[in-house]
VMD Tcl script that builds the backbone (N, CA, C; Angstrom):
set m [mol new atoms 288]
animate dup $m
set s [atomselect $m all]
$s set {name element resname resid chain x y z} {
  {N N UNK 1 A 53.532 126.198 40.481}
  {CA C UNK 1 A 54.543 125.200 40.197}
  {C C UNK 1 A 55.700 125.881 39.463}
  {N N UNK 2 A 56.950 125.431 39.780}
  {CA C UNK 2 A 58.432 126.076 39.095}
  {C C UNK 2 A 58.670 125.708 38.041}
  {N N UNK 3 A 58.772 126.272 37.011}
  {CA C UNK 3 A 59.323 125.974 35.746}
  {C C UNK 3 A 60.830 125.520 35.829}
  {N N UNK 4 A 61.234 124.111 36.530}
  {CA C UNK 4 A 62.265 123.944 36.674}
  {C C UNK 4 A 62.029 122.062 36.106}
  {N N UNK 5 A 63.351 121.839 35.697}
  {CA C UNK 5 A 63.327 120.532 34.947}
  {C C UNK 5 A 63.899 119.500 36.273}
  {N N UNK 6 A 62.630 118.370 36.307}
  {CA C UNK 6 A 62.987 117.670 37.714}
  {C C UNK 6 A 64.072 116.856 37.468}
  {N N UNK 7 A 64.709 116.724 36.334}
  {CA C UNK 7 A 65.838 116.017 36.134}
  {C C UNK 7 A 67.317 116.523 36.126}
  {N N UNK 8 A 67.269 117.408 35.477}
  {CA C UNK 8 A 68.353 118.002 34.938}
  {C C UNK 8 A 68.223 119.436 35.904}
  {N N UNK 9 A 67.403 119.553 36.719}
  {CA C UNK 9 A 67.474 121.363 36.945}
  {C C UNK 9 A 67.291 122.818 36.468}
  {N N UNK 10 A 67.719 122.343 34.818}
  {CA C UNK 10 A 67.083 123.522 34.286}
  {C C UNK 10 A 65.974 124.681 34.498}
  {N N UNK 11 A 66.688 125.814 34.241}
  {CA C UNK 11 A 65.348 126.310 35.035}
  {C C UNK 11 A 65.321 127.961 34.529}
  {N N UNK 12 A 64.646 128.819 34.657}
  {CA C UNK 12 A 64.416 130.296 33.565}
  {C C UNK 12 A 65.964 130.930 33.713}
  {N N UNK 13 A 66.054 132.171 32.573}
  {CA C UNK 13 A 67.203 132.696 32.450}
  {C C UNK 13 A 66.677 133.824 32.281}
  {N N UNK 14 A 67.755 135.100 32.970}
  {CA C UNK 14 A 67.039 135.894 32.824}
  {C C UNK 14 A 67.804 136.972 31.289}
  {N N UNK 15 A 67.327 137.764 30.768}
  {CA C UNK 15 A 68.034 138.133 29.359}
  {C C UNK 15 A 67.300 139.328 29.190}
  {N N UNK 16 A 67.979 139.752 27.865}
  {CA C UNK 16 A 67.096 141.438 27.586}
  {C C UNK 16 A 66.632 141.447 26.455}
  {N N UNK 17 A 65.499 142.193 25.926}
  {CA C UNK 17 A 64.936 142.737 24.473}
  {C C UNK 17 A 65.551 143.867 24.278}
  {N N UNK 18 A 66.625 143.728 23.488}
  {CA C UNK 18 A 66.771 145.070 22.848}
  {C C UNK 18 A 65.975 145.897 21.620}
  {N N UNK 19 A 65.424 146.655 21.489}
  {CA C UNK 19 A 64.866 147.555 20.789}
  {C C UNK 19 A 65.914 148.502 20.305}
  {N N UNK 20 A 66.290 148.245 18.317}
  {CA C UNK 20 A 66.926 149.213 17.680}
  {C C UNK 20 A 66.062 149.926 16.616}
  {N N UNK 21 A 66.686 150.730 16.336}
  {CA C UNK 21 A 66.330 151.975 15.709}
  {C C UNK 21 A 67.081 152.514 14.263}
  {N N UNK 22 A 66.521 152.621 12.916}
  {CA C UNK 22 A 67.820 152.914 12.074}
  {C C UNK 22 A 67.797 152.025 11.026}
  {N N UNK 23 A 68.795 152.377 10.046}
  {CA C UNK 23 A 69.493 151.379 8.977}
  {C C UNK 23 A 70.610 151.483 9.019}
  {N N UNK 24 A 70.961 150.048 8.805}
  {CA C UNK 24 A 72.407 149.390 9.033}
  {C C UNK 24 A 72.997 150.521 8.314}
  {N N UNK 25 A 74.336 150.597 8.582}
  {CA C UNK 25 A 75.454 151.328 7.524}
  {C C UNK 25 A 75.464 150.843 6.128}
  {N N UNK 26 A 75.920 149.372 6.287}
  {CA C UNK 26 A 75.713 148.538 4.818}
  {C C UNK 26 A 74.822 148.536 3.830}
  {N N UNK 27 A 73.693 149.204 4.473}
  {CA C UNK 27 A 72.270 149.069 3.660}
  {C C UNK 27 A 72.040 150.781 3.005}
  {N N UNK 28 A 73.461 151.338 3.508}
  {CA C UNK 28 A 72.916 152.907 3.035}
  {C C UNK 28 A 72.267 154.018 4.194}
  {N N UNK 29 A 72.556 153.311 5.650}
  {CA C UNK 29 A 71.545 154.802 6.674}
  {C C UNK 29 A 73.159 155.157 7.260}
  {N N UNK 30 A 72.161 155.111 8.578}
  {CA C UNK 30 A 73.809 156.346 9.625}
  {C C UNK 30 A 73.876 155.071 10.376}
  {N N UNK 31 A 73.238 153.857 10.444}
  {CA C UNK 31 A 74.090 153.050 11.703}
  {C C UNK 31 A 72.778 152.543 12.407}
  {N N UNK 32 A 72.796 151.938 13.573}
  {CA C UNK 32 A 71.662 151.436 14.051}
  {C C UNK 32 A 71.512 152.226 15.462}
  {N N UNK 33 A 70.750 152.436 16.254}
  {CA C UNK 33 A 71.026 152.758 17.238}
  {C C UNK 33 A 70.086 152.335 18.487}
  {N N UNK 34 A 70.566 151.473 19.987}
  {CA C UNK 34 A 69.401 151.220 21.120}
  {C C UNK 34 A 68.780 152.318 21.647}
  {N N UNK 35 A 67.360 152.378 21.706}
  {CA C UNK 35 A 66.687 153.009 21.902}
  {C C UNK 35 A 66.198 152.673 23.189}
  {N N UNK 36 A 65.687 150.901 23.462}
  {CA C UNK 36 A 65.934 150.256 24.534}
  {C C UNK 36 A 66.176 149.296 25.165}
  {N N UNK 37 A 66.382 149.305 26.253}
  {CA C UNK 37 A 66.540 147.551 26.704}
  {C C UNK 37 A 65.626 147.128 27.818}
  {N N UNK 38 A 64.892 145.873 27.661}
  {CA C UNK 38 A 63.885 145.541 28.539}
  {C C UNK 38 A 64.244 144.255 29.177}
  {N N UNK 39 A 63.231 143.977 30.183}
  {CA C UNK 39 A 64.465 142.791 30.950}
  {C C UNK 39 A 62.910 141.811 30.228}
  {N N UNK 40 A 64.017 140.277 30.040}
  {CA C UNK 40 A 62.758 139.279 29.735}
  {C C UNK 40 A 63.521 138.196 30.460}
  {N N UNK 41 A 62.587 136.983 30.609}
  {CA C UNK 41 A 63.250 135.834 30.704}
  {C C UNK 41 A 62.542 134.435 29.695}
  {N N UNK 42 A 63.775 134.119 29.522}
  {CA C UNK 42 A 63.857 132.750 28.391}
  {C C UNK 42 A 63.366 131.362 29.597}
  {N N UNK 43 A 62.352 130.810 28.974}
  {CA C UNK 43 A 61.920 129.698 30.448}
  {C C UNK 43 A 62.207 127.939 29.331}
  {N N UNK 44 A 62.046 127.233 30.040}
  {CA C UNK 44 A 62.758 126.249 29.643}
  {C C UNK 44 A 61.552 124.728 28.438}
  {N N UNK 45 A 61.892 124.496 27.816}
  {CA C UNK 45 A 60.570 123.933 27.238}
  {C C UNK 45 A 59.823 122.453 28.049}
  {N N UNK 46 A 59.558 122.707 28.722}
  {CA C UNK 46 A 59.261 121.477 29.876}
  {C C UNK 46 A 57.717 120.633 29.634}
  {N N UNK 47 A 57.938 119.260 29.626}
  {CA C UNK 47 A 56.762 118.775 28.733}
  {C C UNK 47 A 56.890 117.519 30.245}
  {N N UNK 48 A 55.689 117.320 30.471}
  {CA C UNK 48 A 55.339 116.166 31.296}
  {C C UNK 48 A 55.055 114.825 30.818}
  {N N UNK 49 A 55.610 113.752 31.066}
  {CA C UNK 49 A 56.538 112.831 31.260}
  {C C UNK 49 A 55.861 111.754 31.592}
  {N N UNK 50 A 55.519 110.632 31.210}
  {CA C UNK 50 A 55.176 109.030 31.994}
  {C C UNK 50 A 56.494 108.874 32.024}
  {N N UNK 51 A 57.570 108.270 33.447}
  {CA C UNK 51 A 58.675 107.354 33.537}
  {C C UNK 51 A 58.838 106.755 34.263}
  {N N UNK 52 A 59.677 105.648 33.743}
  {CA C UNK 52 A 59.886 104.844 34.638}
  {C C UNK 52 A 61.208 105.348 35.737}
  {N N UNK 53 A 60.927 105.160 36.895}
  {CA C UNK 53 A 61.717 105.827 38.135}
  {C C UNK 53 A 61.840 104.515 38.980}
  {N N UNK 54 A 62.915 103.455 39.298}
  {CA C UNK 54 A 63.098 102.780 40.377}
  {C C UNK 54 A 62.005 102.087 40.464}
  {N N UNK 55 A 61.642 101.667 38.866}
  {CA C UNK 55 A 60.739 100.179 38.551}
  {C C UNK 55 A 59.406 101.006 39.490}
  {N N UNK 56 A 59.048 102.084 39.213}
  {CA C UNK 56 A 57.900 103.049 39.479}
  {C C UNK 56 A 57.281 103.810 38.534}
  {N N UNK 57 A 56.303 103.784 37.885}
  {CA C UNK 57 A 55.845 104.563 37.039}
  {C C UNK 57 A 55.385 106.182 37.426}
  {N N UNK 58 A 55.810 106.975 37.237}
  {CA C UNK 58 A 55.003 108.508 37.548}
  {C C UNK 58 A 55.472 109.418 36.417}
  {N N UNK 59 A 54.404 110.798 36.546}
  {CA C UNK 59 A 54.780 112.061 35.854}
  {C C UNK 59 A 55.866 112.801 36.408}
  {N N UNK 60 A 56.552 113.388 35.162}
  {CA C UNK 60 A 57.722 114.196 35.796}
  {C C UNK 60 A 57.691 115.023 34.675}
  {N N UNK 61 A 58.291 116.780 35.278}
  {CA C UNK 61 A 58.309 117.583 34.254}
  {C C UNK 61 A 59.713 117.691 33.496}
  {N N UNK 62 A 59.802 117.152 32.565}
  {CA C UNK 62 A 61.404 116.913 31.818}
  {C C UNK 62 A 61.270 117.831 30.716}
  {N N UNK 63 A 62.624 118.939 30.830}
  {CA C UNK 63 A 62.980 119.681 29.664}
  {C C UNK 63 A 63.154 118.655 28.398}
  {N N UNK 64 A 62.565 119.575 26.963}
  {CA C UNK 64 A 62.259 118.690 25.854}
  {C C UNK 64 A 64.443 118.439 25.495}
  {N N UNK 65 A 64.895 119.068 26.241}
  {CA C UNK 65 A 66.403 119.048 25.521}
  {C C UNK 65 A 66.834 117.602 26.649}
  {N N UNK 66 A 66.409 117.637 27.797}
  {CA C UNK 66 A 66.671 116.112 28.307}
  {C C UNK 66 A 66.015 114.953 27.949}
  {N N UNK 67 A 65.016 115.257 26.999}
  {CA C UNK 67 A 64.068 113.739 26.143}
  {C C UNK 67 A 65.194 113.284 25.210}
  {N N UNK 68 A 65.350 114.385 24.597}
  {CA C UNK 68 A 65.865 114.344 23.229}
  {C C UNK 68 A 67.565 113.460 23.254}
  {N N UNK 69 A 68.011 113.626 24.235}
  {CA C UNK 69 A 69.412 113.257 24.530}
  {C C UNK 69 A 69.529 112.082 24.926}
  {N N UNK 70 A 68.126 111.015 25.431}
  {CA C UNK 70 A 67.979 109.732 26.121}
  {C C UNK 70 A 67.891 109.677 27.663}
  {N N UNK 71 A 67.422 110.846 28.304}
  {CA C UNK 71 A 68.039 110.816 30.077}
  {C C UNK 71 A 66.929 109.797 30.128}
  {N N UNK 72 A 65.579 110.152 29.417}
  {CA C UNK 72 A 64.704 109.078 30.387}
  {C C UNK 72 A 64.403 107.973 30.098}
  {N N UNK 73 A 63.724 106.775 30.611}
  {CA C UNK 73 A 62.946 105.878 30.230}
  {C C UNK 73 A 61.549 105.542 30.210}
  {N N UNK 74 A 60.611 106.153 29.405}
  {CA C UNK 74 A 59.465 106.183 29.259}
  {C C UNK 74 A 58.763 105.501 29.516}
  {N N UNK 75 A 57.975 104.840 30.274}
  {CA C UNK 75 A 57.272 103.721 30.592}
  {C C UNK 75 A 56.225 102.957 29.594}
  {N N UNK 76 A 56.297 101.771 29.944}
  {CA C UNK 76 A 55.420 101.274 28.487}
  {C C UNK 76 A 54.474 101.324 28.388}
  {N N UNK 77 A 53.412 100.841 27.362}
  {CA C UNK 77 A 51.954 101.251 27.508}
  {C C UNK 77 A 51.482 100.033 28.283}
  {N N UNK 78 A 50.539 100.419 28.852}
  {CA C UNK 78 A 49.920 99.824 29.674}
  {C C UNK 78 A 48.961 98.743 29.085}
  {N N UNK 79 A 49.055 97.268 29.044}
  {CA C UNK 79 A 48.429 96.024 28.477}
  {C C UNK 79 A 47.213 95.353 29.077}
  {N N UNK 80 A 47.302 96.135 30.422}
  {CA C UNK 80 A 45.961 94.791 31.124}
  {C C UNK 80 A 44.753 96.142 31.645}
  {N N UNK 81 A 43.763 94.864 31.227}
  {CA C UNK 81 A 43.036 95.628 32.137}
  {C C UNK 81 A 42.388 95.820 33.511}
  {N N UNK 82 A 41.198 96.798 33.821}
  {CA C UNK 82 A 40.619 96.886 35.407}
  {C C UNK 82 A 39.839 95.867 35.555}
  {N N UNK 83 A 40.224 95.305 37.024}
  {CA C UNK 83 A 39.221 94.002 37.410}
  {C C UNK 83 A 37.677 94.758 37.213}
  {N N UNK 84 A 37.423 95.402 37.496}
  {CA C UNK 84 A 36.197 95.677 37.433}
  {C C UNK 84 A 35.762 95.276 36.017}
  {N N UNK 85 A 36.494 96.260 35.202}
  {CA C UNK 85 A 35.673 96.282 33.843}
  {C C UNK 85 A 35.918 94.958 33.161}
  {N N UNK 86 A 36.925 94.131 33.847}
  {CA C UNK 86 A 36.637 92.580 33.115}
  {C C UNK 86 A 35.416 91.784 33.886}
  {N N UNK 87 A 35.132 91.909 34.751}
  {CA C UNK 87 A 33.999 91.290 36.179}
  {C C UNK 87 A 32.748 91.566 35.466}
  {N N UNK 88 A 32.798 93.120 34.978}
  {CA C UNK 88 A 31.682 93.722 34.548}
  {C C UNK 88 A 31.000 92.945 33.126}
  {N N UNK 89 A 31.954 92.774 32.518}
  {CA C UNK 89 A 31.664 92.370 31.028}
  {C C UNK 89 A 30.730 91.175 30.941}
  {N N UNK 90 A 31.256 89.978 31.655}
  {CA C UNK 90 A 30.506 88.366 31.799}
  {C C UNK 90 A 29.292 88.750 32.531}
  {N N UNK 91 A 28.865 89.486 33.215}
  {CA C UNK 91 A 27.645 89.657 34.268}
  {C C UNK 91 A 26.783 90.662 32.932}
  {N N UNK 92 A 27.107 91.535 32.344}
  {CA C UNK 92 A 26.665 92.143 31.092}
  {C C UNK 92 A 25.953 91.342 30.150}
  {N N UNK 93 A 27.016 90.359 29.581}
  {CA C UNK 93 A 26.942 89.313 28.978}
  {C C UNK 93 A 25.826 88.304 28.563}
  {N N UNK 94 A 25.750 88.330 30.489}
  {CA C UNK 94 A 25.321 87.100 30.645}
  {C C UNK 94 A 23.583 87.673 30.673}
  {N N UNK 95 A 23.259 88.665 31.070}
  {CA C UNK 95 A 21.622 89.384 31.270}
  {C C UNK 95 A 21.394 89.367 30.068}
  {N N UNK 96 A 22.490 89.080 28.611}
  {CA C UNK 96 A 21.316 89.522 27.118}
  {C C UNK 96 A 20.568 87.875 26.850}
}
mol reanalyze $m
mol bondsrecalc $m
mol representation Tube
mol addrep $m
């Protein structure tokens, strides 16, 4: 699965680790110096989602920076319960 935000698109970046070497000038050495550079990538903080979608409830993977801003609408908690387990209860009930 893509580390990509189903809302917004967001999605990895690619960036470098630099590795230095040294003391600052300010602190009293000769300066700092790269020794190296490595490739990394920054990925996006993506947290899965109950929302409401077109009066539809489902999961969606939404970057935590599109929660935070209001894009979604979270769906509410859920109040009723399964026919079964109400059917079940009176027939339970009723054998004590």
């Amino acid at each position: 699965m893509s580390r990509i935000c189903e809302l917004t698109g967001v999605g990895s970046i690619k960036g470098n680790h630099i590795w230095r070497s040294g003391k600052a000038k300010k602190k009293g050495g000769i300066g700092t110096h790269v020794t190296a550079i490595t490739k990394r990538r920054f990925q996006p903080n993506l947290q899965k989602v109950k929302v409401l979608i077109g009066g539809e409830v489902r999961f969606i993977r939404v970057s935590a920076k599109a929660i935070k801003r209001g894009l979604i609408v979270k769906a509410p908690r859920r109040t009723w319960k399964k026919p079964e387990a109400v059917a079940a209860a009176p027939a339970a009930a009723a054998k004590k």
